[in-house]
C-alpha positions in Angstrom: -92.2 -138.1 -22.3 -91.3 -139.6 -26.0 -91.5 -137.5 -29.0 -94.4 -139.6 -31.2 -91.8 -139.1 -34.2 -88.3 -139.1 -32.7 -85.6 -136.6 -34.4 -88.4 -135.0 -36.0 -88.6 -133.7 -39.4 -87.0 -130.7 -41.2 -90.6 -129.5 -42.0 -91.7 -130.0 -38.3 -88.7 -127.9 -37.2 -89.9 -125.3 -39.4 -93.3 -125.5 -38.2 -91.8 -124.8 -34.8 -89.6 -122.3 -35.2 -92.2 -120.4 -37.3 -94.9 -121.0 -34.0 -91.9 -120.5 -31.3 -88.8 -118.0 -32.7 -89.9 -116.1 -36.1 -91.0 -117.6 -39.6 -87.8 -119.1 -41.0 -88.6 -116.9 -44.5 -88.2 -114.1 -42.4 -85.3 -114.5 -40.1 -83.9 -117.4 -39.8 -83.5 -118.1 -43.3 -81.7 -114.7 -43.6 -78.8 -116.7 -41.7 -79.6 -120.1 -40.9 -81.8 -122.7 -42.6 -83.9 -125.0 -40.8 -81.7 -127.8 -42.3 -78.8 -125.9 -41.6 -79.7 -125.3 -38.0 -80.1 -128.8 -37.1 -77.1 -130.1 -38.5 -75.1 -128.0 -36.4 -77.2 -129.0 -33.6 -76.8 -132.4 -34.5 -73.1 -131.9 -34.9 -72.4 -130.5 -31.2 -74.7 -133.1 -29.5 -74.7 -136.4 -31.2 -77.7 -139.3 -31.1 -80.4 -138.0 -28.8 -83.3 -140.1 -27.8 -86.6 -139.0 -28.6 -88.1 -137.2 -25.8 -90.2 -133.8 -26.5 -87.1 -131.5 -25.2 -84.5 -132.7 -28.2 -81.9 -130.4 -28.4 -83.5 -128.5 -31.0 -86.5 -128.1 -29.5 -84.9 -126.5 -26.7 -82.5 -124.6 -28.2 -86.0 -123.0 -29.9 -87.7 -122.6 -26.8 -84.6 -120.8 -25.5 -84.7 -118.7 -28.1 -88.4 -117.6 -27.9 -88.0 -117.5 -24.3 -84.9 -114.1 -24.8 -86.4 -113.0 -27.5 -90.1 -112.4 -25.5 -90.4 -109.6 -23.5 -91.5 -112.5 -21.1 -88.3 -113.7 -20.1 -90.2 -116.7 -18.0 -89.7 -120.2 -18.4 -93.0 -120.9 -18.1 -94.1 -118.7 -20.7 -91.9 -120.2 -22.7 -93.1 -124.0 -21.9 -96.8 -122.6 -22.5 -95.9 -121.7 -26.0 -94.7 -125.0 -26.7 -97.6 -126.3 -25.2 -99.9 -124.3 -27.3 -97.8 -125.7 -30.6 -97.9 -128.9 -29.6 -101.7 -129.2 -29.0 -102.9 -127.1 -32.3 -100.7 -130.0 -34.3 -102.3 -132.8 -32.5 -99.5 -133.7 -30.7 -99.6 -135.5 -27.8 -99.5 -132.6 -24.4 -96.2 -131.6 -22.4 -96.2 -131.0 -19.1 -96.9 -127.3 -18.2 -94.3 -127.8 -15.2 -91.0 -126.3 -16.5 -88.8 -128.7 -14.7 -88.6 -131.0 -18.1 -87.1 -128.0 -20.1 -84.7 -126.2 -17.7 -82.8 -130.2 -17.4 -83.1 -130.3 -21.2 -81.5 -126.4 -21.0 -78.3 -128.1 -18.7 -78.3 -131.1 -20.9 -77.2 -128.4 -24.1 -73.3 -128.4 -24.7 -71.7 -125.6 -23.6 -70.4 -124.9 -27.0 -73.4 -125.4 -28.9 -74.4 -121.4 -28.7 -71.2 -119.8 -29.0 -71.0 -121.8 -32.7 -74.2 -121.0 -33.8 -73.6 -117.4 -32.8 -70.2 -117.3 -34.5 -71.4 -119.2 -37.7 -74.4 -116.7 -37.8 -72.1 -113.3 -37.4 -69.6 -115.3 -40.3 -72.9 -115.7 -42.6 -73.1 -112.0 -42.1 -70.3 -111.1 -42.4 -69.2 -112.8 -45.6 -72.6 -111.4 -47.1 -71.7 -107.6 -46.3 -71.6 -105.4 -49.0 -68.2 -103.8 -50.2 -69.8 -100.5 -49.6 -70.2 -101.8 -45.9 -66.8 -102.0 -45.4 -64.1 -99.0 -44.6 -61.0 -99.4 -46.9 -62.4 -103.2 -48.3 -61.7 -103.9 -44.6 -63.6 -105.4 -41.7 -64.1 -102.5 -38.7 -64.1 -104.8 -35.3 -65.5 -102.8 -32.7 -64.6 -104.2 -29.4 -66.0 -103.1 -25.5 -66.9 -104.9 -22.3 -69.9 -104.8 -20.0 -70.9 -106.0 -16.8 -74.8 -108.4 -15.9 -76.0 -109.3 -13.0 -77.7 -112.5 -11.6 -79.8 -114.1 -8.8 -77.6 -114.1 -5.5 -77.4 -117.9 -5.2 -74.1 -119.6 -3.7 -73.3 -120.8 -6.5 -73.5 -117.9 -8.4 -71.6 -116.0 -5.6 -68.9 -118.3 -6.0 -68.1 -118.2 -9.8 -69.3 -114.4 -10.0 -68.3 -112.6 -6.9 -70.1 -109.0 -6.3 -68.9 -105.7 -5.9 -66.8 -105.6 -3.0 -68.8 -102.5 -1.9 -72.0 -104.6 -1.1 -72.4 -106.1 2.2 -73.0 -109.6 1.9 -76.4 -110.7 1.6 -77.4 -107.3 0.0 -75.3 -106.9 -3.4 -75.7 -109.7 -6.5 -73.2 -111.4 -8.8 -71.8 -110.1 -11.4 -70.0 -111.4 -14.7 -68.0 -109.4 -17.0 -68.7 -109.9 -20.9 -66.3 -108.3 -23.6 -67.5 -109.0 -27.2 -66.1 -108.6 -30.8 -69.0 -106.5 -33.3 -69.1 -106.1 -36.7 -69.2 -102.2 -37.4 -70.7 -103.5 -40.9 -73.5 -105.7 -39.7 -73.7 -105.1 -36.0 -73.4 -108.8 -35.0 -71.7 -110.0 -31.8 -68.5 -112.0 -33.9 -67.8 -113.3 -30.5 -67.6 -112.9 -26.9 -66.1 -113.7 -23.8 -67.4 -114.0 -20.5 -66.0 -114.3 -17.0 -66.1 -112.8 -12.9 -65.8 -109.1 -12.3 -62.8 -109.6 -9.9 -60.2 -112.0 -9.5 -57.1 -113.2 -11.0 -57.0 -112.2 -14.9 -60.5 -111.2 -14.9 -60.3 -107.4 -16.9 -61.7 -107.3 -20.0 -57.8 -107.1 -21.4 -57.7 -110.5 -20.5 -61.0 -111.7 -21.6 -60.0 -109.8 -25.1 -56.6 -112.1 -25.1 -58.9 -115.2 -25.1 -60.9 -113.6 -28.6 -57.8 -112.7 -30.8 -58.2 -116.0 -32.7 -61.5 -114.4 -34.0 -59.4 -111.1 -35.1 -58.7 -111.7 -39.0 -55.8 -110.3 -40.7 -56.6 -107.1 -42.2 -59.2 -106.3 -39.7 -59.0 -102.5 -38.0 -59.7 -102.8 -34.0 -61.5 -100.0 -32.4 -61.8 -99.7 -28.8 -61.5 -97.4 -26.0 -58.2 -96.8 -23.9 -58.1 -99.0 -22.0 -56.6 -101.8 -24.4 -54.0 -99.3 -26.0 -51.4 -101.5 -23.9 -48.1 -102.3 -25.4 -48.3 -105.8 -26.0 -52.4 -105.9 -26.8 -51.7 -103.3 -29.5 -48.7 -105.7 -30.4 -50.2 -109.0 -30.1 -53.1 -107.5 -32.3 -50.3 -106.6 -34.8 -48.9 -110.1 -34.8 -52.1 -111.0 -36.2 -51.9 -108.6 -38.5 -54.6 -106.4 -37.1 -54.4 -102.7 -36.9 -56.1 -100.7 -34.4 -57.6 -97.5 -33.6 -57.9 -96.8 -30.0 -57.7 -94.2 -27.5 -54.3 -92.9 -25.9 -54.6 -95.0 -22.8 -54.2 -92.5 -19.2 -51.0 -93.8 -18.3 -49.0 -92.9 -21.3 -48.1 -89.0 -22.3 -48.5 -87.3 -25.7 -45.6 -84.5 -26.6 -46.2 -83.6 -30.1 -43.2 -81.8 -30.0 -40.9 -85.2 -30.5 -41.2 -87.7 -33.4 -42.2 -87.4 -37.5 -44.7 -84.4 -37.5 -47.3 -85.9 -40.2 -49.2 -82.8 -39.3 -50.7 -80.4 -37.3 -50.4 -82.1 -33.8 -50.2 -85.5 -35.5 -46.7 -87.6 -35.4 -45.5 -90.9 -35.5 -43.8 -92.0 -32.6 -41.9 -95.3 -31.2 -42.9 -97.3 -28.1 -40.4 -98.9 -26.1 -41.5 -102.3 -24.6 -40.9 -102.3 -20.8 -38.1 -104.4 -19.0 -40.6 -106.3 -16.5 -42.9 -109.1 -17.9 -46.1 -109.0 -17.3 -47.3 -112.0 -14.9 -49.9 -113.3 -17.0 -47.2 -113.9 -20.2 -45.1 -116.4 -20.6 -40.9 -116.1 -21.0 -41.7 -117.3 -24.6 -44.3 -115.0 -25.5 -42.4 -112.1 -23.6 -39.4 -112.7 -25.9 -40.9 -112.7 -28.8 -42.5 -109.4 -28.3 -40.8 -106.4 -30.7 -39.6 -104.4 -28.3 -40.3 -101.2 -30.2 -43.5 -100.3 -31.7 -44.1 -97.4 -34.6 -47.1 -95.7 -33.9 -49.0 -93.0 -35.2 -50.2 -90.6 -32.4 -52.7 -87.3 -33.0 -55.2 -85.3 -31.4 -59.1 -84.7 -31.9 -60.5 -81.5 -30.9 -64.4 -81.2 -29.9 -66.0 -78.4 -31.3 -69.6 -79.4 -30.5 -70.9 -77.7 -27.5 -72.2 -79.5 -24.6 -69.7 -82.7 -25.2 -68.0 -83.4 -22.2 -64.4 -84.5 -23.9 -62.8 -81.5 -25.1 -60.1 -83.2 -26.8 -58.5 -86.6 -26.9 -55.7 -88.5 -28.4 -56.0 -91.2 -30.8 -52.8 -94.2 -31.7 -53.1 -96.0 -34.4 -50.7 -98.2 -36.2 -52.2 -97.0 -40.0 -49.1 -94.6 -40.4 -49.8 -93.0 -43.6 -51.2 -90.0 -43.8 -51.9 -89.8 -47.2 -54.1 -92.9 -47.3 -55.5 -92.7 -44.3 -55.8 -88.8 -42.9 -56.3 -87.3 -39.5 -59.8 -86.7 -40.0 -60.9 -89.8 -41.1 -59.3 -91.5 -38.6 -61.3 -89.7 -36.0 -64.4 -90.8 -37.6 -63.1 -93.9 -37.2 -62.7 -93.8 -33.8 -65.6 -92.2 -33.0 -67.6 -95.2 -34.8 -66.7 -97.2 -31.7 -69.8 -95.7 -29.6 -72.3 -98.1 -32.0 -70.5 -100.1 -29.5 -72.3 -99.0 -26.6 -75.3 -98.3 -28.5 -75.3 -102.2 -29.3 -74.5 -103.7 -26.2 -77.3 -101.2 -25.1 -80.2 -102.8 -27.3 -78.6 -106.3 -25.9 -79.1 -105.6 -22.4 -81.7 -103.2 -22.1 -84.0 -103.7 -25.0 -83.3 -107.7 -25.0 -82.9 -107.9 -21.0 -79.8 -109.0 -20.4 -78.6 -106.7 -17.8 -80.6 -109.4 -15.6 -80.1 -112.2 -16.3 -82.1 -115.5 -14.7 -80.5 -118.7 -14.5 -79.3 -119.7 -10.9 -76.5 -122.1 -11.8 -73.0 -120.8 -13.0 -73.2 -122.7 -15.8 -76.6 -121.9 -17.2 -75.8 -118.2 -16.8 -72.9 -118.5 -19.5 -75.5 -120.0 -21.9 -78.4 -117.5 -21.5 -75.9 -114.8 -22.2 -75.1 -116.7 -25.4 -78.8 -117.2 -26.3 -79.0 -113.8 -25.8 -76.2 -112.8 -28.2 -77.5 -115.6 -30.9 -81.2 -114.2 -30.5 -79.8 -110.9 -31.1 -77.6 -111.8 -34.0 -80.6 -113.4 -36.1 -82.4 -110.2 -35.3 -79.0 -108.6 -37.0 -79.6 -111.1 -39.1 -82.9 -109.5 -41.1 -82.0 -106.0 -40.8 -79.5 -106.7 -43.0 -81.3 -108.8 -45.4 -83.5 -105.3 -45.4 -80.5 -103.1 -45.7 -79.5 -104.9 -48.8 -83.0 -104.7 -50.7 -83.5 -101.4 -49.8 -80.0 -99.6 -50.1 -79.4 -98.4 -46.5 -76.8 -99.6 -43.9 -77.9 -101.5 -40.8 -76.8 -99.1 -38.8 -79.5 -96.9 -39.9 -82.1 -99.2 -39.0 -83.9 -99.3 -35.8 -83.4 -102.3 -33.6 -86.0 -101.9 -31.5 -88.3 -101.3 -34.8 -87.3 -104.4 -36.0 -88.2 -106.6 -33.2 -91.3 -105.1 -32.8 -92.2 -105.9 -36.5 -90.6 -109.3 -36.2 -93.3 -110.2 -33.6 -96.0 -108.5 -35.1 -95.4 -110.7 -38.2 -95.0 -113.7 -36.3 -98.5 -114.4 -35.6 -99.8 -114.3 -39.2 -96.8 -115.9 -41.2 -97.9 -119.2 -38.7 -100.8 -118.8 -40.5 -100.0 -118.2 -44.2 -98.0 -120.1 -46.7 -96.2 -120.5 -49.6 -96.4 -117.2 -51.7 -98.6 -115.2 -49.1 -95.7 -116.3 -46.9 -93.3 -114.4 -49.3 -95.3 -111.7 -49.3 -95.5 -111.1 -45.9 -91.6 -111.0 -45.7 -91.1 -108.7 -48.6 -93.3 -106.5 -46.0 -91.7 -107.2 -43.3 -88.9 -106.6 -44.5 -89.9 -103.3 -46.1 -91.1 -102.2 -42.6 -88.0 -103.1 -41.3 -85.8 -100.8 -44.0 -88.3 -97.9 -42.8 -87.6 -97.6 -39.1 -84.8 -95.5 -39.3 -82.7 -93.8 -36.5 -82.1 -90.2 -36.8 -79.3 -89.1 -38.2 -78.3 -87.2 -35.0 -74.2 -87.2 -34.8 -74.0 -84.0 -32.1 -76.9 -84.8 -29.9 -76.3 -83.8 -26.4 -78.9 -85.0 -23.7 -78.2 -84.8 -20.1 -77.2 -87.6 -18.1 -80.3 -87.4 -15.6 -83.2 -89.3 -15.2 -86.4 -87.6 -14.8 -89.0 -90.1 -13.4 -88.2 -90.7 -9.6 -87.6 -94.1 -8.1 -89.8 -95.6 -5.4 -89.4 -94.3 -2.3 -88.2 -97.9 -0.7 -85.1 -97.5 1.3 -82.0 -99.8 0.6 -81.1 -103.2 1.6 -78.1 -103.0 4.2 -78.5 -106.4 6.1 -79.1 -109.8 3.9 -82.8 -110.5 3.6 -83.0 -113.2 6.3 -82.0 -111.0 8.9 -84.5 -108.0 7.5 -87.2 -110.5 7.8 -86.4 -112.1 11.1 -86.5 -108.0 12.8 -89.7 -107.8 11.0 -91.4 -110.5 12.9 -89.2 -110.0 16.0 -91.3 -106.3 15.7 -94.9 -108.5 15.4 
C-alpha cells in the first residue's frame, strides 16, 4: 500500500514519533532530532519507494513496539493504525505481515549507528563533574537472551548443551561497552553461546575500536588476560579489573606502594594464542607493569571477603588504593544496567524467529534504552544530580504517562509539559544504599508444572496416545 505523500515530511515524522515512541521535545530531541533521525535513516538505506512501512516508519514502530510493555507486533501495527486514521490517512492493514518484511528489509547496520551516534551525543554532552579524573569510565560485562526454538535459531544460536533437544531454547551472548557517566550502551556485540571464539573475550576484541584513548576499563576477571589488558593498553586504555583465577597474588615480591599494594611485571607466555595472528603475537610487549593490591570487605553479609584488583594506573599518589576500589566496585552499575535492559525492557526474551532479526531486536532494544538514557540525563543536567541517581524504571513510567497528553498539546504547553516531565524524572531517585545485603532467594513459588524432558511433539503425541 502507497504512502499518499511518499518520503513524508519532517513535521509528519514528528507527528509520529510523538503518537508512536515519545514526544520529540521530550526524548528524542534530548539526542536525536526528527531531522536528524531521518538523515541517518536516509543515509544507511538509500531511495525508498513510498509504501506506508518506509524505513522510518518502521524503525518507529520498532521502537514503540520494545519500549511497550506489549512487546507484540500487533500491538504495535494497531498503534499505527490508530495514528494513521486520527490524521485522515488512508488505513493499513491490521495483519502484521506488511511490517515484520519492512522489519527484514532494515539494514543490518542501521541500529547499531543510531545507537552509537545516540551514546556519542551523550557522551560528548556529560558534564566534567560526570567524569572520574576528566576521563571516560567504560564499564564493560556480558550477558546471555534467549529466543523461540526455531531451526534457524538453533542453528546460529545453539542451547545449553545440558538441554535435551527439543526441550532447551537458543541462546546468544551479548557483551556491551556503558558509559559509567551517562549509562548508555556505547556499543555492543552479539554472538552464539558456544562455539569457536564465541566468549565474551572475543566478542570484547571485536569492540576495542569503540575504546578511546584515555578511557579507564572496568570489568570483572575474567578479561584480566595478558594480551586483552595489553591490547587495551595499545589503545591507550587503562583498566581496572579483577585479578583473574588463574593468576596468583604474592605481595611479598615487587615495588610495595603500600600496605598489600605493589607493582609487579607480567611475563607474556611462549605459546600464541590460536585466535592471534604471528603479526599480532609479535608485536605484543612481552612484559607488562602492573599495579596489583587487595580490597578487604568489612560489610557484613557480603559474600567476597576480599579480592585483588590490577590496574595499569601505577601511581599511587594520583590515584590511591582506596579510590581505586571505588572504582572497581562502580562496575556493578554494570549489572544493574543490563538488568533494567532485560528485565525491565524484556529483553531476556527475546521474539524474532529468524537469526537475523534477533540481532536487530536486541539493538532496538539497546537504542530504545539509550534515548530513555537519553532524558534522564537531560534531567540530571537541569536539576544537578547524576543519572545514576535517577530511577530507570521511574523514568519510563513518566515517559509514557506523558506521552498521551504531549500528542495532544503544542507549542508552549508542549514545553511545559517537558519541563515537568522532566522534573518528575530528576525526582525518582534510587536510594543511596551502597552496603545493602538481600538474600539471594525468591519468595513467591513457581507453578507447580513439572519440566519439559522430551521435545513438545513427542509430549503431545503420548497425550493423545493416552485419549
Amino acid at each position: 500500500m502507497s504512502d499518499p505523500i511518499p518520503g513524508g515530511t519532517p513535521a509528519q515524522f514528528r507527528s509520529l514519533f510523538r503518537s508512536l515512541v515519545l514526544d520529540p521535545t521530550l526524548l528524542l530531541g534530548r539526542v536525536f532530532s526528527a531531522e536528524a533521525l531521518a538523515a541517518a535513516v536516509a543515509r544507511e538505506v538509500g531511495t525508498t519507494c513510498g509504501r506506508v512501512f518506509t524505513p522510518l516508519v518502521t524503525v518507529a514502530v520498532f521502537l514503540s513496539q520494545v519500549l511497550s510493555d506489549d512487546h507484540s507486533c500487533r500491538g504495535a501495527v494497531a498503534r499505527l493504525l490508530a495514528w494513521r486514521a486520527a490524521r485522515g490517512l488512508p488505513e493499513c492493514s491490521p495483519d502484521t505481515g506488511a511490517y515484520c518484511k519492512a522489519r527484514q528489509r532494515l539494514p543490518e547496520a542501521l541500529m547499531p549507528r543510531l545507537v552509537r551516534d545516540a551514546a556519542d551525543r551523550l557522551q560528548d554532552q556529560a558534564p566534567d563533574d560526570w567524569h572520574w579524573h576528566g576521563r571516560r569510565v567504560v564499564l564493560i560485562d556480558g550477558t546471555c537472551v534467549s529466543m523461540p526454538d526455531t531451526p534457524e535459531n538453533q542453528v546460529a544460536y545453539p542451547q545449553h548443551g545440558g538441554q535435551e533437544p527439543g526441550c532447551g531454547f537458543p541462546i546468544a551472548r551479548v557483551v556491551v561497552l556503558l558509559s559509567l557517566a551517562t549509562g548508555a550502551v556505547l556499543d555492543a556485540a552479539v554472538g552464539p553461546r558456544k562455539g569457536k571464539l564465541s566468549g565474551e573475550d572475543a566478542l570484547l576484541r571485536t569492540l576495542h575500536g569503540r575504546l578511546r584513548p584515555g578511557d579507564v576499563a572496568v570489568a570483572d576477571r575474567y578479561f584480566s588476560s595478558f594480551h586483552e589488558v595489553a591490547l587495551l593498553l595499545s589503545r591507550g586504555v587503562d583498566v581496572v579489573m579483577r585479578q583473574h583465577c588463574g593468576r596468583s597474588t604474592d605481595f611479598r615480591r615487587g615495588a610495595r606502594l603500600g600496605r598489600e599494594d605493589h607493582r609487579v611485571v607480567w611475563r607474556r607466555r611462549r605459546s600464541r594464542p590460536a585466535w592471534m595472528s604471528r603479526e599480532e603475537f609479535a608485536a605484543l610487549p612481552k612484559e607488562l607493569v602492573m599495579r596489583e593490591l587487595r580490597v578487604r570487605v568489612a560489610q557484613r553479609g557480603f559474600r567476597t571477603r576480599s579480592l585483588v584488583v590490577v590496574t595499569t594506573l601505577l601511581d599511587p599518589a594520583a590515584f590511591p588504593a582506596a579510590e581505586l576500589a571505588a572504582v572497581f566496585r562502580w562496575r556493578w552499575n554494570a549489572e544493574l544496567d543490563i538488568r533494567s535492559i532485560k528485565q525491565l525492557m524484556r529483553m531476556d526474551v527475546l521474539r524474532c524467529k529468524t537469526p537475523g532479526m534477533v540481532v536487530k531486536e536486541v539493538w532496538a532494544h539497546l537504542l530504545a534504552y539509550n534515548l530513555v538514557r537519553g532524558v534522564m540525563a537531560e534531567a540530571g543536567r537541569r536539576h544537578g544530580v547524576a543519572p545514576r541517581r535517577l530511577s530507570f524504571q521511574g523514568a519510563r513510567q513518566t515517559l509514557e504517562a506523558f506521552r498521551g497528553e504531549s500528542v495532544r498539546s503544542g507549542g508552549c504547553s508542549a514545553e511545559g509539559l517537558a519541563e515537568v516531565a522532566l522534573r518528575a524524572i530528576a525526582y525518582h531517585r534510587v536510594g543511596d544504599r551502597p552496603d545493602r545485603v538481600e538474600p539471594r532467594v525468591v519468595k513467591r513459588r513457581p507453578k507447580a508444572y513439572p519440566r519439559m524432558h522430551v521435545p513438545r511433539k513427542l509430549a503431545r503425541s503420548r497425550l493423545m496416545r493416552v485419549a
